[in-house]
N, CA, C and O atoms as CSV, one atom per row, in Angstrom:
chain,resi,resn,atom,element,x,y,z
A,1,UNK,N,N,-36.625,96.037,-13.938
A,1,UNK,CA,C,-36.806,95.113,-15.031
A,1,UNK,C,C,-37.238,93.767,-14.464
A,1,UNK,O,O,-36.609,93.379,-13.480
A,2,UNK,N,N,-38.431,92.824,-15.039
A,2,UNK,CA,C,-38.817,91.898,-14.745
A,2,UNK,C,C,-38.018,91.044,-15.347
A,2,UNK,O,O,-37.570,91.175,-16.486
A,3,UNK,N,N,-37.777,89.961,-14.444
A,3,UNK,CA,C,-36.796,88.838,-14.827
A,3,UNK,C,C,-38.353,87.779,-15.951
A,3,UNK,O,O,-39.582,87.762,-15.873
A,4,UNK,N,N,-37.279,87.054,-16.888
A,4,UNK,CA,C,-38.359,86.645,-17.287
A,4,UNK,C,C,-38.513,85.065,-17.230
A,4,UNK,O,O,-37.563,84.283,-17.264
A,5,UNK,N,N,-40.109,84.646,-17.122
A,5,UNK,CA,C,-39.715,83.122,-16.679
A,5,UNK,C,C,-39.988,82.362,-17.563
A,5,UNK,O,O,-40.945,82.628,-18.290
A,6,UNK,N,N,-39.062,80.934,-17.805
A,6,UNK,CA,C,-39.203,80.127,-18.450
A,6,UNK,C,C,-39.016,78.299,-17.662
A,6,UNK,O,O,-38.414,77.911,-16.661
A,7,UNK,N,N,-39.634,77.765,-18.428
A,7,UNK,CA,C,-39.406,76.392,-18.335
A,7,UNK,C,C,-38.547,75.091,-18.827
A,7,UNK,O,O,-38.923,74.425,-19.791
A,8,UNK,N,N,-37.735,74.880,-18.318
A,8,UNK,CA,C,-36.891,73.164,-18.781
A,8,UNK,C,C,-37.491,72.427,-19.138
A,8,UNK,O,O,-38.521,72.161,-18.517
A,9,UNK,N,N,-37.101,71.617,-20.498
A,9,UNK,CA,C,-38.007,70.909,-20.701
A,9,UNK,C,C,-36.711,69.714,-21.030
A,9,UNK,O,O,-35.740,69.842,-21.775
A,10,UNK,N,N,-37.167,68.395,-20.069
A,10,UNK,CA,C,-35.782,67.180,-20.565
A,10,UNK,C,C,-36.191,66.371,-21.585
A,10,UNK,O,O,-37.253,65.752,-21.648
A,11,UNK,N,N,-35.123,66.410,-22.544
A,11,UNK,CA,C,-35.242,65.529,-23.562
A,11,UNK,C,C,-35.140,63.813,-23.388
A,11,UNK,O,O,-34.014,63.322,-23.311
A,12,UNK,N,N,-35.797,63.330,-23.356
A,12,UNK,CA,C,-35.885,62.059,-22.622
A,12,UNK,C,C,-35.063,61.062,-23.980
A,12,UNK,O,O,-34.364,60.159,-23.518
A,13,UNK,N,N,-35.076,61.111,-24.907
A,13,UNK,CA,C,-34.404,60.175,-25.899
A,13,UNK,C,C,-32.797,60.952,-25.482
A,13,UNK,O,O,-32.184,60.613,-26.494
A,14,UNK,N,N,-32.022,61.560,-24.851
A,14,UNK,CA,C,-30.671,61.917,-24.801
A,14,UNK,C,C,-30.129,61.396,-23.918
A,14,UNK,O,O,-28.995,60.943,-24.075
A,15,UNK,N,N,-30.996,61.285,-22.355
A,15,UNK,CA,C,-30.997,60.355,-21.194
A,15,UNK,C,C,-30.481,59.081,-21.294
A,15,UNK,O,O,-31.289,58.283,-21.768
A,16,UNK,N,N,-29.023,58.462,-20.904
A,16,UNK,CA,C,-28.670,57.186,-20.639
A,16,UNK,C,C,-29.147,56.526,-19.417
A,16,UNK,O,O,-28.273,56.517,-18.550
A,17,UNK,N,N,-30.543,55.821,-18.974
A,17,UNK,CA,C,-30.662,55.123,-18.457
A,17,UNK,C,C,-29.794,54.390,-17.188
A,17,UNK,O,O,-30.010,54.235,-15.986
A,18,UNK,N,N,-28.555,53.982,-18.236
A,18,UNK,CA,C,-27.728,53.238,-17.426
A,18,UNK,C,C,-26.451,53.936,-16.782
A,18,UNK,O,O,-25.439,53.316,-16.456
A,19,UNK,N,N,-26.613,55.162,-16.656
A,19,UNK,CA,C,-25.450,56.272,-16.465
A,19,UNK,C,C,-25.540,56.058,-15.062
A,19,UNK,O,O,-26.587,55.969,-14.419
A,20,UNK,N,N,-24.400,55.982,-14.635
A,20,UNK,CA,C,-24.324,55.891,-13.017
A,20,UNK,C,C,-22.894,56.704,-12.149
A,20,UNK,O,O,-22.192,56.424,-11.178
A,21,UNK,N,N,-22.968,57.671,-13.005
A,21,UNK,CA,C,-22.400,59.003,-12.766
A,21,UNK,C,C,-20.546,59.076,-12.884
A,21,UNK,O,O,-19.752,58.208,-13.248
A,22,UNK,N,N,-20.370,60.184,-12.511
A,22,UNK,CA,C,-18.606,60.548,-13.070
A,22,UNK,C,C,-17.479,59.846,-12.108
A,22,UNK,O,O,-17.666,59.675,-10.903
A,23,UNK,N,N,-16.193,59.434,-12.853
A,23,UNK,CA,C,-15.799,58.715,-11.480
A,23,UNK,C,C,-14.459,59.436,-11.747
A,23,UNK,O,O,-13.972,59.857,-12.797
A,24,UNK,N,N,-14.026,59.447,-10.510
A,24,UNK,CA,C,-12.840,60.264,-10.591
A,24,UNK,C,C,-11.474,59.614,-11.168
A,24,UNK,O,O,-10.862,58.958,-10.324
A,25,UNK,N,N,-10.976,59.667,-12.258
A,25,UNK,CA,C,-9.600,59.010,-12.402
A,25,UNK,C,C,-8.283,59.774,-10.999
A,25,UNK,O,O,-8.311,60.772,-10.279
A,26,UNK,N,N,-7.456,58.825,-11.172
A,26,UNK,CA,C,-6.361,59.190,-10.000
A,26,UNK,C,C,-5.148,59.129,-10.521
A,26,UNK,O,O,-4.141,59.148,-9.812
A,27,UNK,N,N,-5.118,59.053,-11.761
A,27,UNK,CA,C,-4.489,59.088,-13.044
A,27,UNK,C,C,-3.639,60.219,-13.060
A,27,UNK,O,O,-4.028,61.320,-12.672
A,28,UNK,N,N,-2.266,59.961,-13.578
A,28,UNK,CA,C,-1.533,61.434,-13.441
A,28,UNK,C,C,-1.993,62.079,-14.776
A,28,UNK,O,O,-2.171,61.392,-15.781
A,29,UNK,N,N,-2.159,63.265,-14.754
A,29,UNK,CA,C,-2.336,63.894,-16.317
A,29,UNK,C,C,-0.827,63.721,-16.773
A,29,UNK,O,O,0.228,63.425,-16.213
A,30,UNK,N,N,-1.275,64.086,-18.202
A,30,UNK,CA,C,0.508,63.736,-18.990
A,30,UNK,C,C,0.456,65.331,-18.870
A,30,UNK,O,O,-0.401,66.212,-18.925
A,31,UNK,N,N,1.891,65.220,-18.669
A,31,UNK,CA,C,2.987,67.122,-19.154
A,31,UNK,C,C,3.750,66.744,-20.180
A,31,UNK,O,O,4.562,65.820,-20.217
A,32,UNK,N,N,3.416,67.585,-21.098
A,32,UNK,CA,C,4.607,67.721,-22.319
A,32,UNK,C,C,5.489,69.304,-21.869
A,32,UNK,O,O,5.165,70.409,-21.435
A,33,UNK,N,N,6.782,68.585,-22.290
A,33,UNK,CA,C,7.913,70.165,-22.472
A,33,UNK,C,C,8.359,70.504,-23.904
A,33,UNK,O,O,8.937,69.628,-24.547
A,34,UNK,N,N,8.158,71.576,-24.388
A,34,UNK,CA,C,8.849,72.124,-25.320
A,34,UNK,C,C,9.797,72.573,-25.582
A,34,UNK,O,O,9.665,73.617,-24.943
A,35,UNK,N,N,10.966,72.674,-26.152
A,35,UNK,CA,C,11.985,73.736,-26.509
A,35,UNK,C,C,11.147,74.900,-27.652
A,35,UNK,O,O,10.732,74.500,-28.740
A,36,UNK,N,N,10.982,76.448,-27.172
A,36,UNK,CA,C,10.744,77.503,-27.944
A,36,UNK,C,C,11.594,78.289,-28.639
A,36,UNK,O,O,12.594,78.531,-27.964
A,37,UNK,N,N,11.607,78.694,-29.512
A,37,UNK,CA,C,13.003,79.852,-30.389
A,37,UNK,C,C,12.668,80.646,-28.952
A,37,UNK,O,O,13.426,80.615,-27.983
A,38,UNK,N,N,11.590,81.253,-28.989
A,38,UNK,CA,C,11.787,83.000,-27.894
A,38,UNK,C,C,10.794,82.439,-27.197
A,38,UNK,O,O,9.846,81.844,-27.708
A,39,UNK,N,N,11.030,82.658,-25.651
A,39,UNK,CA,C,9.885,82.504,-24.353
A,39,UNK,C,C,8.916,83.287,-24.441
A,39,UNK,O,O,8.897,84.298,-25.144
A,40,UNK,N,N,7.661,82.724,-23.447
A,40,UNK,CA,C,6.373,83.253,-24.006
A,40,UNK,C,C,6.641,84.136,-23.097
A,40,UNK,O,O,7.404,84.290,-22.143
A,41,UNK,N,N,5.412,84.934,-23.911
A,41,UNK,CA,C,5.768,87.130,-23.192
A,41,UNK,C,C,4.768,86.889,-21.739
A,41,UNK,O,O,3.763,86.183,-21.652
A,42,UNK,N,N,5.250,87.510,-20.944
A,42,UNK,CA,C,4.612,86.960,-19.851
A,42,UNK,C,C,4.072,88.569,-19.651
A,42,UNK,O,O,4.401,89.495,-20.392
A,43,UNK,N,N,3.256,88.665,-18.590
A,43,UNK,CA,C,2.372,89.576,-18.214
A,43,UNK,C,C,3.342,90.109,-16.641
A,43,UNK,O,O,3.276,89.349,-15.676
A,44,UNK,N,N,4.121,91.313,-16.530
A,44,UNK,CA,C,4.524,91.487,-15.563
A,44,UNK,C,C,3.829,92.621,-14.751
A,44,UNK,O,O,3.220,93.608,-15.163
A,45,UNK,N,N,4.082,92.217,-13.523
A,45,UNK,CA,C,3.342,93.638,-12.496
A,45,UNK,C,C,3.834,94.445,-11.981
A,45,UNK,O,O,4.618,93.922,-11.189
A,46,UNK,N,N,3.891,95.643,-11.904
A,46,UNK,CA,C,4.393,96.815,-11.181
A,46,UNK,C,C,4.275,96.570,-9.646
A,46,UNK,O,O,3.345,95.940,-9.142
A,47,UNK,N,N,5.340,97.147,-8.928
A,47,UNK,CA,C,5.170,97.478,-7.292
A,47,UNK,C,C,3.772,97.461,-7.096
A,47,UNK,O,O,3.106,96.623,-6.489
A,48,UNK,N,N,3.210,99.032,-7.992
A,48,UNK,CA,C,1.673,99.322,-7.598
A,48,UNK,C,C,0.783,98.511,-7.604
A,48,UNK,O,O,-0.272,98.571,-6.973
A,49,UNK,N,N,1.130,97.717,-8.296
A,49,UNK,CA,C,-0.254,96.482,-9.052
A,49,UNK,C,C,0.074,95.270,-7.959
A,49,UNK,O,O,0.955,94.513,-8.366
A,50,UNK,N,N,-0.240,95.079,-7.197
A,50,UNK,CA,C,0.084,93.822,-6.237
A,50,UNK,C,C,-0.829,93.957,-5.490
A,50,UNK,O,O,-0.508,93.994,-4.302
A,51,UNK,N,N,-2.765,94.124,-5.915
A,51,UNK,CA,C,-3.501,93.825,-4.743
A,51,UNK,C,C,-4.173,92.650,-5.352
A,51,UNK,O,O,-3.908,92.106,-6.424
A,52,UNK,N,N,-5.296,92.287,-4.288
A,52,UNK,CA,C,-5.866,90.917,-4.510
A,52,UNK,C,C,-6.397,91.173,-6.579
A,52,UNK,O,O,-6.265,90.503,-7.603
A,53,UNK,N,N,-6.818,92.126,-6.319
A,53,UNK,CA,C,-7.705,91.943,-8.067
A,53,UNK,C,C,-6.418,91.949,-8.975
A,53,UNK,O,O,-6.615,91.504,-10.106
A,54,UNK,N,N,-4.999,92.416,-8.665
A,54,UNK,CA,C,-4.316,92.811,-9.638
A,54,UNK,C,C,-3.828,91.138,-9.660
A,54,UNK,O,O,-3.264,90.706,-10.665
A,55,UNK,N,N,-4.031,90.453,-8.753
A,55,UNK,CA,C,-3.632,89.047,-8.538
A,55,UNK,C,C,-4.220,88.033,-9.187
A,55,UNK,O,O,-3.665,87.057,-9.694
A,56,UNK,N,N,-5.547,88.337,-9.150
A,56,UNK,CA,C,-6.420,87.791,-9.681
A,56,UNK,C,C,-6.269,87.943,-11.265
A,56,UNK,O,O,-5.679,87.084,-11.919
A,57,UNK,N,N,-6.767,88.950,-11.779
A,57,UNK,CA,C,-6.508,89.449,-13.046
A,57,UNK,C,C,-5.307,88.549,-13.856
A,57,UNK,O,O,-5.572,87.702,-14.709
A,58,UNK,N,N,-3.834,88.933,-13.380
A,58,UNK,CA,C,-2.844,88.874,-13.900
A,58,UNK,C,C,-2.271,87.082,-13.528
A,58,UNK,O,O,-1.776,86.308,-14.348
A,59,UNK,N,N,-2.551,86.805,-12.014
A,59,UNK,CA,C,-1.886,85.738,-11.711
A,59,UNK,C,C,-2.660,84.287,-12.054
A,59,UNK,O,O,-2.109,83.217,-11.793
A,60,UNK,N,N,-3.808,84.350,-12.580
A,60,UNK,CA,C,-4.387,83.441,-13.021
A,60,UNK,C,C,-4.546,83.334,-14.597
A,60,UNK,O,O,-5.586,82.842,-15.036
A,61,UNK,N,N,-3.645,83.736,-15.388
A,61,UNK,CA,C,-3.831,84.347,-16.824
A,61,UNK,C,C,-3.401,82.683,-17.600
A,61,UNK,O,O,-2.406,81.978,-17.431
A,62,UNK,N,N,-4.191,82.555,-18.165
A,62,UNK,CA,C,-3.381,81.130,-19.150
A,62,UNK,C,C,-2.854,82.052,-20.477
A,62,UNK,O,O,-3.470,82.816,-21.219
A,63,UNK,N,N,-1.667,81.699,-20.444
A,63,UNK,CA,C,-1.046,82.116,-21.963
A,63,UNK,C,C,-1.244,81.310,-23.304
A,63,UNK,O,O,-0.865,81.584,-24.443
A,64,UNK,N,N,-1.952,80.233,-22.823
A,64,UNK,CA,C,-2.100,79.397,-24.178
A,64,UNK,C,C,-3.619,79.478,-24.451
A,64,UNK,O,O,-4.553,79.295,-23.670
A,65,UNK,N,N,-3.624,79.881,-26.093
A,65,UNK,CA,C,-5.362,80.296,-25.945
A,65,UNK,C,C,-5.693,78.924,-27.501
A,65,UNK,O,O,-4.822,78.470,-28.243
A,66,UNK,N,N,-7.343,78.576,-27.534
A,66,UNK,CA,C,-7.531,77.354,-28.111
A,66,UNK,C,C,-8.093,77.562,-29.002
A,66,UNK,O,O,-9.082,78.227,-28.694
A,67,UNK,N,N,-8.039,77.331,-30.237
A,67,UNK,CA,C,-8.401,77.753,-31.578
A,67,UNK,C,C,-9.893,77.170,-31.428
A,67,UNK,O,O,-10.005,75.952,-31.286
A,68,UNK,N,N,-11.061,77.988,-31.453
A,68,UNK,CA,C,-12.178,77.569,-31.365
A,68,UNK,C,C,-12.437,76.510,-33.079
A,68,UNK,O,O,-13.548,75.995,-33.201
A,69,UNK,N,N,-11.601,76.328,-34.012
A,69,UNK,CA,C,-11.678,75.819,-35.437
A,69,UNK,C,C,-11.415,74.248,-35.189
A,69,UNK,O,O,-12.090,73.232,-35.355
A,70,UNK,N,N,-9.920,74.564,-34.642
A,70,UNK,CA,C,-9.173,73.220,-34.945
A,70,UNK,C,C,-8.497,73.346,-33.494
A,70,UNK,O,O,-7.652,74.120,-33.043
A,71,UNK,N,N,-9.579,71.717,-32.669
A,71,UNK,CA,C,-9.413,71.714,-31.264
A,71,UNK,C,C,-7.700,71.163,-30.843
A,71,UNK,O,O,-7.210,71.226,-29.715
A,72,UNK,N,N,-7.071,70.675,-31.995
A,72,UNK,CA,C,-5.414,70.358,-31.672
A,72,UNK,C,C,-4.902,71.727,-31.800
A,72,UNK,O,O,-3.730,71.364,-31.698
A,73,UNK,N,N,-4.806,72.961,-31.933
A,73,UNK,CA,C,-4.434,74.079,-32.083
A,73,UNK,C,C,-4.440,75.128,-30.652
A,73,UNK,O,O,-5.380,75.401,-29.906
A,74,UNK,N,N,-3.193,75.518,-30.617
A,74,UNK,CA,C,-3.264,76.565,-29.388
A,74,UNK,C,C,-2.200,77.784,-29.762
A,74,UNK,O,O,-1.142,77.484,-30.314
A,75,UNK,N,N,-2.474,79.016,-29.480
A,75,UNK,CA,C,-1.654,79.654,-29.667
A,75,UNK,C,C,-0.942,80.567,-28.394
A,75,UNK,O,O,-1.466,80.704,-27.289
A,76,UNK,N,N,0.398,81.168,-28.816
A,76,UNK,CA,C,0.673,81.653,-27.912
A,76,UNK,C,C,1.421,83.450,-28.070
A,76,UNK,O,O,1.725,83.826,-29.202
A,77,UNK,N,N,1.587,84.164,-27.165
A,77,UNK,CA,C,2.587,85.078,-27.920
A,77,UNK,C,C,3.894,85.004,-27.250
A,77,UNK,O,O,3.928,85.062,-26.021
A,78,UNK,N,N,5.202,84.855,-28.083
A,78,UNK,CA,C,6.395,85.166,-27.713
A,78,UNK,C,C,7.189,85.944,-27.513
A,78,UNK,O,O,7.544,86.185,-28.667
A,79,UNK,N,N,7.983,86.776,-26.671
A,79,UNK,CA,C,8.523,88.036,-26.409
A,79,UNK,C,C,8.987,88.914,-27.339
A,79,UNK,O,O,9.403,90.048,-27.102
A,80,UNK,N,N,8.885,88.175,-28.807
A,80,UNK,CA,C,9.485,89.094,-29.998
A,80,UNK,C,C,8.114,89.562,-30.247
A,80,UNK,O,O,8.012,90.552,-30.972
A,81,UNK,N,N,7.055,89.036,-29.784
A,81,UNK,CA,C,5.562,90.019,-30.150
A,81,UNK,C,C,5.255,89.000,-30.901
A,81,UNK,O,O,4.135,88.582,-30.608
A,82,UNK,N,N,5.794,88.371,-31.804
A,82,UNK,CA,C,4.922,87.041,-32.343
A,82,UNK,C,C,3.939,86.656,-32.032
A,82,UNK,O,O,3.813,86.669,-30.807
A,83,UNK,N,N,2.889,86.192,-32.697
A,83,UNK,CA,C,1.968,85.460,-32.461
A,83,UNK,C,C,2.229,83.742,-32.748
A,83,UNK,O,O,2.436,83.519,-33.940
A,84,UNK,N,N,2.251,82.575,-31.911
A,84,UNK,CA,C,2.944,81.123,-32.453
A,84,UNK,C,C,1.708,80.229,-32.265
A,84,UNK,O,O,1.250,80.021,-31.141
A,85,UNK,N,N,1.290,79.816,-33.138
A,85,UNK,CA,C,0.889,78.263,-33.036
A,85,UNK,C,C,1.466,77.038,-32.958
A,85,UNK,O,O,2.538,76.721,-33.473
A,86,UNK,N,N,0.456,76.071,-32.046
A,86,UNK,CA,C,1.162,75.017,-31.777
A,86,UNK,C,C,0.381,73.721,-32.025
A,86,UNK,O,O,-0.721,73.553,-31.502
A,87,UNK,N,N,0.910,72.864,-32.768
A,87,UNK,CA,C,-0.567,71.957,-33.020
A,87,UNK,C,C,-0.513,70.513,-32.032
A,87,UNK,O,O,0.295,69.682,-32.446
A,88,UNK,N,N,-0.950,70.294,-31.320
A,88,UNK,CA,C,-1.265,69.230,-29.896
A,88,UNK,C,C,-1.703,68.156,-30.348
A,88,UNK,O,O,-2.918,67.960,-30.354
A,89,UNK,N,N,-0.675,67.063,-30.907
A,89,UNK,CA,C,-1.350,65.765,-31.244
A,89,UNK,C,C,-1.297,64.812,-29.763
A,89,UNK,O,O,-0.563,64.983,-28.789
A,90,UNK,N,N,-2.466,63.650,-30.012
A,90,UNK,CA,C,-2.425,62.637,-29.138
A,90,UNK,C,C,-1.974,61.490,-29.888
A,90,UNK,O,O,-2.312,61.398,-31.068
A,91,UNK,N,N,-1.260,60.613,-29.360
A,91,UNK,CA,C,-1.574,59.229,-29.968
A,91,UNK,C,C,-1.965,58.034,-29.567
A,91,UNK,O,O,-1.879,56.976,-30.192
A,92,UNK,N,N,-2.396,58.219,-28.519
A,92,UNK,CA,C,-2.577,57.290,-27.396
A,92,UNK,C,C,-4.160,57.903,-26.982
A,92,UNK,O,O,-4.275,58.958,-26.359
A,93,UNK,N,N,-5.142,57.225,-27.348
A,93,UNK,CA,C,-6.542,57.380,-27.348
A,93,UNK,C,C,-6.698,56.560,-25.753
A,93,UNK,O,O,-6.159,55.514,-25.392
A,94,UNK,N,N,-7.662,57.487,-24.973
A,94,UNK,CA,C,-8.019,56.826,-23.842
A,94,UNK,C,C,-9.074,56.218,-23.447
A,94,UNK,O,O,-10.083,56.815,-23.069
A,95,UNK,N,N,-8.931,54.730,-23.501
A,95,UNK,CA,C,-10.046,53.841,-23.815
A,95,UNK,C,C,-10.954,54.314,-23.044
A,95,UNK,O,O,-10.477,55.207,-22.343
A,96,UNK,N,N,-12.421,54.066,-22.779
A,96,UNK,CA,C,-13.397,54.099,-21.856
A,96,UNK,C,C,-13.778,52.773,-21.210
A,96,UNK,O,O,-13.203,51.762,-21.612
A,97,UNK,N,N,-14.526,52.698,-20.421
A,97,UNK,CA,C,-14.847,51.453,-20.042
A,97,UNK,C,C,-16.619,50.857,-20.719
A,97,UNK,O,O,-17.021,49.736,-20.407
A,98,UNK,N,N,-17.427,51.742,-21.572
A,98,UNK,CA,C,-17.981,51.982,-22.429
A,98,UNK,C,C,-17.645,51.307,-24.321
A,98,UNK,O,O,-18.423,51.277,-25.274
A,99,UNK,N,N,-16.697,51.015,-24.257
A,99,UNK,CA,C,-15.894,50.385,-25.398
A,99,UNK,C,C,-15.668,51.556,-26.621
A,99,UNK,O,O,-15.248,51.323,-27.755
A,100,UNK,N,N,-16.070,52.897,-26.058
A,100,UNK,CA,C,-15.647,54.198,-27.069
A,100,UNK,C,C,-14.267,54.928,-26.421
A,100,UNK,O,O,-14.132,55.062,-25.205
A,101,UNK,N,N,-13.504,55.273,-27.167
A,101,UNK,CA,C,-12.366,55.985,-27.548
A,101,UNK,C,C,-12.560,57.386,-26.675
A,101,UNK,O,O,-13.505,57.850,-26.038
A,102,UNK,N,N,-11.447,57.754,-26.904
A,102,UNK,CA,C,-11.711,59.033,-25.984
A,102,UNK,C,C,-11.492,60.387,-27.239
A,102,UNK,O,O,-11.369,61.605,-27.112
A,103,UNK,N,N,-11.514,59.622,-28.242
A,103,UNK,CA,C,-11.496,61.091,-29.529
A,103,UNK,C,C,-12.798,61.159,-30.011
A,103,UNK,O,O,-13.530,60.181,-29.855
A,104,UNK,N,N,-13.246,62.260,-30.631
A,104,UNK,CA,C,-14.175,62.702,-30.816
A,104,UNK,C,C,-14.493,63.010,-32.637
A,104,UNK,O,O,-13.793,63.883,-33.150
A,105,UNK,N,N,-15.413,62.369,-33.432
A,105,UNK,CA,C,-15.144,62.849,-34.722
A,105,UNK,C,C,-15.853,64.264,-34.747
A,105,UNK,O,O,-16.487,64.966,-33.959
A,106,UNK,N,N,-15.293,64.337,-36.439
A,106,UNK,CA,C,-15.661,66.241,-36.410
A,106,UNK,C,C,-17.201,66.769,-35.848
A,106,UNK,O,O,-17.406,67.963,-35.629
A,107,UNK,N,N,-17.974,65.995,-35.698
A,107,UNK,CA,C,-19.470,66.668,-34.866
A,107,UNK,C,C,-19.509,66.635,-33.560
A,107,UNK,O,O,-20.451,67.077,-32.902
A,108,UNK,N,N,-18.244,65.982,-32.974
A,108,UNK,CA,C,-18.571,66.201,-31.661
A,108,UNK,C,C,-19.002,64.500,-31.172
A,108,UNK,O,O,-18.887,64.189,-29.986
A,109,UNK,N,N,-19.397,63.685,-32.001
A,109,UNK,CA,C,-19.595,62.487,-31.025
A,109,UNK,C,C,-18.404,61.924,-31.018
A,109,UNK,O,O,-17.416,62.373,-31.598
A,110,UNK,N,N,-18.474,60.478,-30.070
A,110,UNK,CA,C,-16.890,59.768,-29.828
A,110,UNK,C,C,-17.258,59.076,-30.702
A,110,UNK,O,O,-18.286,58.977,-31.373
A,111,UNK,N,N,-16.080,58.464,-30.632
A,111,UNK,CA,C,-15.940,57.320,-31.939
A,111,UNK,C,C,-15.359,55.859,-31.433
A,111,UNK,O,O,-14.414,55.662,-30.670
A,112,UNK,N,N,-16.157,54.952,-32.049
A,112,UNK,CA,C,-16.293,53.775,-31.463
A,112,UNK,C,C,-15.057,53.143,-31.825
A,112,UNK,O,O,-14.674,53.082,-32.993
A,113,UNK,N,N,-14.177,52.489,-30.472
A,113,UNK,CA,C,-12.579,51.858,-30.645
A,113,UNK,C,C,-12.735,50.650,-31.557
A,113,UNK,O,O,-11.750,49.981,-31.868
């Protein structure tokens, strides 16, 4: 099968000019803790299952999955088989040095602080 070729084409009105690239914060991320009714069902491994792929597979698994609808939304499952949602507010918007907010309205752009 022939691969097939195409061309990039840059949109030059999307281009910030004055962009002078990503800078690393050194910033601790925040951790929130919860109290749950029932702990989340975890994925356990057999004796047999302990090679690199079964490691891979299983030991890198995020249990919290993100509501592609409503981006404060995550769900999880709990050992009773439940399915739980959880809704992730911020309240503390993280300024930019740009003078925009670090929230986003419903299309996706930020929104000016």
């Amino acid at each position: 099968m022939e691969a097939a070729n195409c061309s990039l084409r840059v949109k030059r009105p999307l281009l910030d000019p004055r962009f002078e690239g990503y800078k690393l914060s050194l910033e601790p991320l925040p951790c929130y803790q919860l109290e749950l009714d029932a702990a989340v069902a975890e994925v356990k491994l057999r004796d047999d299952q302990y090679t690199l792929e079964h490691m891979h597979a299983f030991g890198m698994y995020n249990y919290l999955h993100c509501d592609a609808w409503y981006q404060d939304s995550v769900y999880y499952i709990d050992n009773l088989g439940r399915i739980m949602n959880l809704t992730v507010m911020l309240f503390l918007p993280v300024q930019l040095d740009d003078g925009y907010c670090g929230h986003r309205n419903t299309c996706g752009h930020r929104v000016k602080a």
